[in-house]
C-alpha positions as CSV (number, residue, x, y, z in Angstrom):
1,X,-23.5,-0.4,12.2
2,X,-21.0,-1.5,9.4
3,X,-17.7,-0.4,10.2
4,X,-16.3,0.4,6.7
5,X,-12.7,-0.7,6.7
6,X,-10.9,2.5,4.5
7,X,-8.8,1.5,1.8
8,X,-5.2,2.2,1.9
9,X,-3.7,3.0,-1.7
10,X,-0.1,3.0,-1.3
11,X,2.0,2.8,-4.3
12,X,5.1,1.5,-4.3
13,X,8.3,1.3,-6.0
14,X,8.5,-1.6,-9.2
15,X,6.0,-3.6,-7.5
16,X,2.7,-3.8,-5.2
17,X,3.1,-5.3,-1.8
18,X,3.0,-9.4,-1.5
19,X,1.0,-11.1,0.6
20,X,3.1,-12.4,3.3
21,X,2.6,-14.4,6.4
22,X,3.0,-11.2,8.5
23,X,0.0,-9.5,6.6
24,X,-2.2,-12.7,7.2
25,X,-1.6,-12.6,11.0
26,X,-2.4,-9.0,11.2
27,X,-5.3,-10.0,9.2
28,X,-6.6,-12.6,11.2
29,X,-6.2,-10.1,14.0
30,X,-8.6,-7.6,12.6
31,X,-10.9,-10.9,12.1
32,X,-10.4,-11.7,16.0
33,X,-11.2,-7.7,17.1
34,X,-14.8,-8.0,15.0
35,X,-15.6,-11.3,16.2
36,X,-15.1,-9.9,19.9
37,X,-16.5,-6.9,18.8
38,X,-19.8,-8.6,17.3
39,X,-20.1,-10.7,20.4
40,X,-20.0,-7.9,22.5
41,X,-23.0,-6.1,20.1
42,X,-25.0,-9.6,20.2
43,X,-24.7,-9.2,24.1
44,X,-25.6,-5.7,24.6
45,X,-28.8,-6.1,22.4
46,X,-29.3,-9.2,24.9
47,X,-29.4,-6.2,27.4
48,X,-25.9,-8.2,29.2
49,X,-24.3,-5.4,30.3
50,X,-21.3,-6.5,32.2
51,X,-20.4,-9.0,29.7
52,X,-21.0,-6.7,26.6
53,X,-18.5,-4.3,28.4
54,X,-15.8,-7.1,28.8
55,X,-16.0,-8.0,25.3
56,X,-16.1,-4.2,24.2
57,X,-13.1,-4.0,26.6
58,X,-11.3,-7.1,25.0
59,X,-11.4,-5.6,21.5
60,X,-9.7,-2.3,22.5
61,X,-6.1,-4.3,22.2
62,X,-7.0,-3.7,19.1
63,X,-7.0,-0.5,17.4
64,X,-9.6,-1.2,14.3
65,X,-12.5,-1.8,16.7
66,X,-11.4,0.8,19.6
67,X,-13.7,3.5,19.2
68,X,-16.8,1.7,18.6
69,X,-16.3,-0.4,21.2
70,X,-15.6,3.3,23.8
71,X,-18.6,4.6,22.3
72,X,-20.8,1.5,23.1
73,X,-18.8,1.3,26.6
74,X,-20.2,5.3,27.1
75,X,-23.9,4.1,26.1
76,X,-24.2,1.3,28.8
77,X,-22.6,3.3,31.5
78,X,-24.6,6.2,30.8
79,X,-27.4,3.9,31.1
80,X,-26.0,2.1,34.5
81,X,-25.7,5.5,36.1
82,X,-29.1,6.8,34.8
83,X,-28.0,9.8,33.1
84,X,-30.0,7.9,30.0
85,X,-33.0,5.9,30.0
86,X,-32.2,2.2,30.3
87,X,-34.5,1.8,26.8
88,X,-31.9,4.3,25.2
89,X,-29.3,2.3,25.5
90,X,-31.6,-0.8,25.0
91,X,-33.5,0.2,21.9
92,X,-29.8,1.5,21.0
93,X,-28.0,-1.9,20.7
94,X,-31.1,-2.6,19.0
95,X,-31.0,-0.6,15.9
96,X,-27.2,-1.0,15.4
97,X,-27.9,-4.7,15.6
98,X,-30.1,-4.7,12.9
99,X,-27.7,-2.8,10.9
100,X,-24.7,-4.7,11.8
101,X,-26.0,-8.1,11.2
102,X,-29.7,-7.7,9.2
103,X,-28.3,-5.0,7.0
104,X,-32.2,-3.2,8.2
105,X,-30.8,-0.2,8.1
106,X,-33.3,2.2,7.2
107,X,-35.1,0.0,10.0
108,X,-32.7,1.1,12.5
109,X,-32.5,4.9,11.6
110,X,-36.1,5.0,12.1
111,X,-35.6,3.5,16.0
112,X,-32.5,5.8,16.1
113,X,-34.8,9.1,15.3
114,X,-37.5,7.8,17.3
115,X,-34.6,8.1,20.5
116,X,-33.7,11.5,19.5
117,X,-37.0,12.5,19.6
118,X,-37.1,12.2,23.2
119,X,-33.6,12.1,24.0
120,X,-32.3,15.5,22.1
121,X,-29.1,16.0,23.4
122,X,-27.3,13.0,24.0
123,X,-24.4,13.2,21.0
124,X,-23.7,9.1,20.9
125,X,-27.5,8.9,19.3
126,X,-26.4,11.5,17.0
127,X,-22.9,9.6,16.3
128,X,-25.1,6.0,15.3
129,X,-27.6,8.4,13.5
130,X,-24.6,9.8,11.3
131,X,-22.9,6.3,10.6
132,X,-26.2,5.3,9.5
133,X,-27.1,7.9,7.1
134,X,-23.6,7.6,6.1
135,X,-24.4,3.8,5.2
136,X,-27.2,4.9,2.8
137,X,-25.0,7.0,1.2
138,X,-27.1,10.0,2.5
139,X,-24.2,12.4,3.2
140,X,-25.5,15.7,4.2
141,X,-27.9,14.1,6.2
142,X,-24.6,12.7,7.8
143,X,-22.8,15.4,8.8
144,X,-25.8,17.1,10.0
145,X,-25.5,14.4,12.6
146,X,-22.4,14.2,13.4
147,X,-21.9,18.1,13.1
148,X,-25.1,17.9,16.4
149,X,-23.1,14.9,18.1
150,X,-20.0,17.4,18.5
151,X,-22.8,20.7,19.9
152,X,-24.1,18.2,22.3
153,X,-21.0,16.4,23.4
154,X,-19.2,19.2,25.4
155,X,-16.4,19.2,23.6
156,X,-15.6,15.4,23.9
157,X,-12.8,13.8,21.6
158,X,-15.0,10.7,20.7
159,X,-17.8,13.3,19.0
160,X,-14.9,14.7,16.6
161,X,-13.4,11.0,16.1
162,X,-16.3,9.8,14.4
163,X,-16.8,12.8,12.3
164,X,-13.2,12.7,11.0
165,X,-13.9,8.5,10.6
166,X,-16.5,10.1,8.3
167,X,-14.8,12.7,6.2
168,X,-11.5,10.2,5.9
169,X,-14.6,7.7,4.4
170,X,-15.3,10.6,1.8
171,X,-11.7,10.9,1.5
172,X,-12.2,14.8,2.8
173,X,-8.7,14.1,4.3
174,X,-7.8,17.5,5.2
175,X,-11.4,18.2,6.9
176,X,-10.5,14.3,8.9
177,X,-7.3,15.5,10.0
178,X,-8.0,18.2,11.2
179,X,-10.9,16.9,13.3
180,X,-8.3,14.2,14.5
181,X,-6.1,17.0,15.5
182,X,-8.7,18.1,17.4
183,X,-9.9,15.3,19.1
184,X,-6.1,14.7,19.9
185,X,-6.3,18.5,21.6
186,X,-8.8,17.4,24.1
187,X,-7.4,14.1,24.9
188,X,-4.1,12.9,23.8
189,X,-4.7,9.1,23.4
190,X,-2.7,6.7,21.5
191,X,-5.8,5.6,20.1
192,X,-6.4,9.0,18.6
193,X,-2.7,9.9,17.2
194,X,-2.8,6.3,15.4
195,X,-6.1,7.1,13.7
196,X,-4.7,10.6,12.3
197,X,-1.3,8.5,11.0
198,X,-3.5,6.5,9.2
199,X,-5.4,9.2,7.6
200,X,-1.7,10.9,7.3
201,X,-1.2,7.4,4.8
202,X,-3.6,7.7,2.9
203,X,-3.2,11.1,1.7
204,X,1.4,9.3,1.8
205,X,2.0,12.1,4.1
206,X,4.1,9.7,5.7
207,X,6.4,12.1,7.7
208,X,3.8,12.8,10.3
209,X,2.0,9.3,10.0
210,X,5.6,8.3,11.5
211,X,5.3,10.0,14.1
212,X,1.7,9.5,15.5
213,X,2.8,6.3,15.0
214,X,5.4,6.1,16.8
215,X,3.6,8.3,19.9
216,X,0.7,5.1,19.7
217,X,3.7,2.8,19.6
218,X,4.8,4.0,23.1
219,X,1.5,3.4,24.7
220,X,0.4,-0.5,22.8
221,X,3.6,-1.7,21.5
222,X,1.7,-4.7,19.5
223,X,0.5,-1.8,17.4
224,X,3.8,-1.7,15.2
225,X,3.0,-5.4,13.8
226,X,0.1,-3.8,11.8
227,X,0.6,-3.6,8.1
228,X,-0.6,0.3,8.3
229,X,2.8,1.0,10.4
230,X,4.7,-1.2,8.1
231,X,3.5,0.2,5.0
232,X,4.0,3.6,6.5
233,X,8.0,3.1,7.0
234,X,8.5,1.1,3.9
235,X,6.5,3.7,1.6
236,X,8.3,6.5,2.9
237,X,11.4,4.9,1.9
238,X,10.0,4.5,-1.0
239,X,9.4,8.3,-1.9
240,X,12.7,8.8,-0.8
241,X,14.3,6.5,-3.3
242,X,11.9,8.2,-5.6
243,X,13.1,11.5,-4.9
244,X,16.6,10.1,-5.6
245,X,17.7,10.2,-1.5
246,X,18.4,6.2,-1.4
247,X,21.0,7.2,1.3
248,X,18.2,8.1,4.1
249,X,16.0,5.4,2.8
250,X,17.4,2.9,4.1
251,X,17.1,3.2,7.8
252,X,12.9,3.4,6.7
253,X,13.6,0.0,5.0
254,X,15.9,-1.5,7.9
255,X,12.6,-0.5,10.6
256,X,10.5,-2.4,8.3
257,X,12.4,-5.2,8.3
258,X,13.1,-4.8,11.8
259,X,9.0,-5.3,12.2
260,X,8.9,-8.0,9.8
261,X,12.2,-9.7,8.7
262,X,9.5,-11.6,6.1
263,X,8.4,-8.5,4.1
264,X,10.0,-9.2,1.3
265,X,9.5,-5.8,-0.9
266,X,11.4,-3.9,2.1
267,X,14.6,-6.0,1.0
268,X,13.8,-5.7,-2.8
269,X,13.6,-2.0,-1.9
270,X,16.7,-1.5,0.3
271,X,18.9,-3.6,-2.7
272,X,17.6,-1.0,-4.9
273,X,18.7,1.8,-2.7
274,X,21.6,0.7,-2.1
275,X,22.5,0.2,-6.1
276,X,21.8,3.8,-6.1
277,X,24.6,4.7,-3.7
278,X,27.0,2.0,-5.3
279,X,27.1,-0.7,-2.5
280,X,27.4,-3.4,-4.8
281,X,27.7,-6.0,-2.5
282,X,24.5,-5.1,0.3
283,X,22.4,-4.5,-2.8
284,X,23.0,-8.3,-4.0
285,X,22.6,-9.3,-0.5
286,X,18.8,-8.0,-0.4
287,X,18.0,-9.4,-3.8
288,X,19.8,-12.4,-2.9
289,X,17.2,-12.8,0.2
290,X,13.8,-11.8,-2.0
291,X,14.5,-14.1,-4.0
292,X,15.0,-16.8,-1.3
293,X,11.5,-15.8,0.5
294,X,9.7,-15.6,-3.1
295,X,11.5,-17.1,-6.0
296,X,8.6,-16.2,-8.4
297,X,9.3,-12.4,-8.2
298,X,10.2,-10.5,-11.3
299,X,12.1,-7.8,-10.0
300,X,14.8,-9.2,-7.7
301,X,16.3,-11.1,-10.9
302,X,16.1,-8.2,-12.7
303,X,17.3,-5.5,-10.2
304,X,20.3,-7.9,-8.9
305,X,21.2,-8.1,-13.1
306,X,21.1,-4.6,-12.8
307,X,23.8,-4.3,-10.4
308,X,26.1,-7.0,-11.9
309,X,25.6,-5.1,-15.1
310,X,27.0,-1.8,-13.8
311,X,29.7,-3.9,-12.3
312,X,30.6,-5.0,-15.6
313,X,29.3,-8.8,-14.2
314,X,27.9,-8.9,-17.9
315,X,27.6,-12.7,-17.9
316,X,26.2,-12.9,-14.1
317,X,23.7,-10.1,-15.4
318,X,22.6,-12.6,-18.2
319,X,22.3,-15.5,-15.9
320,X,20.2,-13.8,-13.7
321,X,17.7,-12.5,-16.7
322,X,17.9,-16.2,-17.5
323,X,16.4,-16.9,-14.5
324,X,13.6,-14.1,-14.8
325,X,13.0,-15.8,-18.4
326,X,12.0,-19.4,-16.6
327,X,8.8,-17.8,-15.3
328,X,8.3,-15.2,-17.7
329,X,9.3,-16.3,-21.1
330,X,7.8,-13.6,-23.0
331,X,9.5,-10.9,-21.1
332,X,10.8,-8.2,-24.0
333,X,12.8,-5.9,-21.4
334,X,14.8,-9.1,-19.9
335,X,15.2,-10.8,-23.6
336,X,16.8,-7.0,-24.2
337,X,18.7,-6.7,-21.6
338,X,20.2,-10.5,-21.9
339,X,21.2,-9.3,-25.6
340,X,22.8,-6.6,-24.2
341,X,24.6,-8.4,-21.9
342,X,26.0,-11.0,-24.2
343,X,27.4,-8.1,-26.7
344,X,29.4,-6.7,-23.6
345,X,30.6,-9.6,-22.6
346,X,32.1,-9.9,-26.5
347,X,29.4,-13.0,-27.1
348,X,28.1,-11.3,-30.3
349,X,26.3,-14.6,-31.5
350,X,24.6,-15.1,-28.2
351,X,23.0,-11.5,-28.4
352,X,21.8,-12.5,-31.9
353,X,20.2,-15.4,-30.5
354,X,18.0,-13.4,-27.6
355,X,17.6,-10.6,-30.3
356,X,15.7,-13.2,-32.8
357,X,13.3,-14.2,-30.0
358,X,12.6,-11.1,-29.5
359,X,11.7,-10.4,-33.1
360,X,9.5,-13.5,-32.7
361,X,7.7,-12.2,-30.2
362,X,7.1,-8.5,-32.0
363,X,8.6,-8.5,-35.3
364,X,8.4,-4.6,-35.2
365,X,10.3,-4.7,-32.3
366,X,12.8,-1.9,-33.6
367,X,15.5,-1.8,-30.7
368,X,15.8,-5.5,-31.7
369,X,16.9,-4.7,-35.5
370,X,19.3,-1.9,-34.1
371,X,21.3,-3.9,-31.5
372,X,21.2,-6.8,-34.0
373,X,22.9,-4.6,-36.2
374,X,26.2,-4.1,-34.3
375,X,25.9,-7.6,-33.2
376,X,26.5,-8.6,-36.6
377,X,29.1,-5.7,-37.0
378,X,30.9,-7.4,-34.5
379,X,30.8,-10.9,-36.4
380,X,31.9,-9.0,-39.5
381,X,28.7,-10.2,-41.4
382,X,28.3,-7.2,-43.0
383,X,25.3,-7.6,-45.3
384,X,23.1,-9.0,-41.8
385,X,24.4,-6.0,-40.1
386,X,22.9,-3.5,-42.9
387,X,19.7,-5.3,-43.5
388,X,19.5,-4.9,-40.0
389,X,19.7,-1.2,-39.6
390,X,17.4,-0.6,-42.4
391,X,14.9,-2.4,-40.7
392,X,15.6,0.0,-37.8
393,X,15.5,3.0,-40.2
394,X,12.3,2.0,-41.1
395,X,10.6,0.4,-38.1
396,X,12.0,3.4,-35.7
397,X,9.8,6.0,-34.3
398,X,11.0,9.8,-35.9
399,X,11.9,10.9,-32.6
400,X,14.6,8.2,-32.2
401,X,16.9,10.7,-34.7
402,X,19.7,10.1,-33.0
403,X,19.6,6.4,-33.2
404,X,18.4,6.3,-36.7
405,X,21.7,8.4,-37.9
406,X,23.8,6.2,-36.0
407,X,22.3,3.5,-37.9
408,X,22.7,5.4,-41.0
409,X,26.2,6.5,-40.6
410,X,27.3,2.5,-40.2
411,X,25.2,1.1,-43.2
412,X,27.5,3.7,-44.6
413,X,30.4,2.6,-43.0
414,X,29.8,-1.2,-43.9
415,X,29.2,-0.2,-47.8
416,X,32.7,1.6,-47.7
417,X,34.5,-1.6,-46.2
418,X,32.5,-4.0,-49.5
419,X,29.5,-5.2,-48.2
């Protein structure tokens, strides 16, 4: 059966997520938990029931493969203690081995119905016949099945797992969590809150993900160091920065980086939250260490020019655009911003300088034309200054009035002093 990993969308604030070296170990974790889990599927077609089990058992320190590898666990002990045939479970192993590693799998729905034929009402049948049909895209045919695992099952958690697994895959998220919830009614296991959080993530409800996360936590602490929990803390510090409460997003960034001291967007994040709430010198601190762990990020330069702007830093501000500039040349906002800078810091000719390569870059690049204006005002070069405006005034977008009569009130005021 192929176990469709779902795709967590998460957006963040300025920037996606990096890859870092804590996302590649939990990555080559999920790699370890399928190769225990295929060796445990290789050796339950092999009919090796003692050592399938072990491997099935092995892969539940794991919470991608835990589950499947219960519901193959039920399948051989059902068969060990005869309340199935033994070819149930054999010709079972069978047709999810040759969907799982020959891609057969219309091959192995037809040995699936051929079960259920003469097995009617044991649900796991049901459970492989849904994931199958699910794989062919065949979706009513799908929940048919799983919607007969859960009649037959008696009420057992595992039936409505695997039916929210599906709806969360048809990102019917409300329909998933609810089935999680109550699969969680009937047996409160860690497994079963951490599989609602992550449904809970991917709709960013991330308020309850928290906390199922936090219950699975209790039980299999080495599930915090998975990027799902990490993202889930970071991204709801996130929203809250977004809904202008930087103040209680911080202790969401500190857990993050109290998981992984190497996720670098959780200090880029925290710097920018603390800007918000004016503390200067924490927010330079966290762009300070981004940029240590990944000198090639944008946003850190910018963000920690950003804060020695509003500090009136103006020439620390340029130096760090300066910096942004070394691996992005062509950047228009920085080139802007470094202008602006200069003309604070009473550097006039400077700003002119960052201005014209902006104007090389875009040579309707109107903002330039405007700031070059009072950059030239201050130089008393009149006649620049005024060409300069016009070309604002004529390059400006109508619903820049504001800026345009500005402009138009100090060609005015430059023709009155001579120029």
């Amino acid at each position: 059966m192929k176990l469709r990993l779902l795709t967590l969308i998460i957006s963040g604030l300025l920037l996606s997520h990096n890859i870092n070296a804590f996302a590649q170990d939990e990555k080559d974790e999920a790699t370890l938990s399928s190769e225990i889990f295929s060796e445990g599927l290789k050796l339950a077609k092999k009919k090796k029931w003692d050592k399938a089990k072990e491997k099935f058992q092995d892969c539940r320190q794991y919470w991608q493969h835990y589950n499947e590898s219960l519901l193959y666990e039920k399948i051989i002990d059902d068969s060990e203690n005869k309340v199935v045939k033994d070819k149930v479970a054999k010709d079972g192993f069978k047709a999810l081995s040759e969907d799982f590693f020959d891609t057969k799998t219309e091959k192995a729905l037809k040995r699936i119905d051929k079960l259920i034929k003469k097995n009617e009402t044991y649900w796991p049948l049901y459970v492989i016949k849904g994931r199958l049909h699910n794989t062919l895209s065949q979706e009513e045919e799908a929940k048919a099945a799983f919607d007969m695992a859960i009649e037959f099952s008696n009420n057992a958690a595992l039936a409505y797992i695997f039916r929210a697994k599906y709806f969360a895959d048809l990102t019917e998220r409300k329909k998933a969590v609810a089935d999680f919830t109550k699969a969680i009614k009937l047996e409160a296991s860690a497994i079963n809150y951490f599989e609602r959080g992550f449904v809970y993530c991917l709709q960013r409800n991330y308020d309850p993900a928290i906390k199922d996360f936090e219950v699975s936590i209790k039980t299999n602490p080495g599930w915090e160091k998975t990027t799902i929990v990490l993202e889930a803390f970071h991204n709801r510090g996130v929203a809250l920065v977004q809904k202008k409460s930087s103040k209680r997003a911080i202790r969401y960034f500190d857990r993050t980086i109290k998981i992984d001291p190497d996720y670098t967007m959780a200090y880029l994040n925290r710097g920018i939250a603390y800007k918000n709430i004016k503390q200067y010198s924490k927010a330079l601190k966290d762009f300070a260490i981004c940029i240590e762990k990944n000198p090639g990020m944008r946003a850190p330069y910018y963000q920690r020019a950003l804060t020695h702007y509003g500090r009136r830093h103006y020439l620390k501000a340029a130096a760090d655009l300066k910096s942004l500039l070394a691996n992005i040349p062509d950047d228009k906002e920085a080139l802007s911003k470094i202008a602006d800078s200069y003309q604070k810091a009473g550097k006039p000719g400077k700003s002119i300088r960052y201005l014209d390569k902006l104007i090389s870059l875009d040579k309707r690049y109107h903002w330039a034309y405007y700031h070059k204006g009072f950059a030239y005002t201050s130089l008393r070069k009149g006649k620049q200054a005024i060409d300069s405006f016009k070309t604002f005034v004529a390059l400006a977008p109508k619903q820049y009035y504001k800026q345009i009569a500005t402009a138009e009130a100090e060609i005015k005021k430059l023709r009155r002093q001579g120029y």
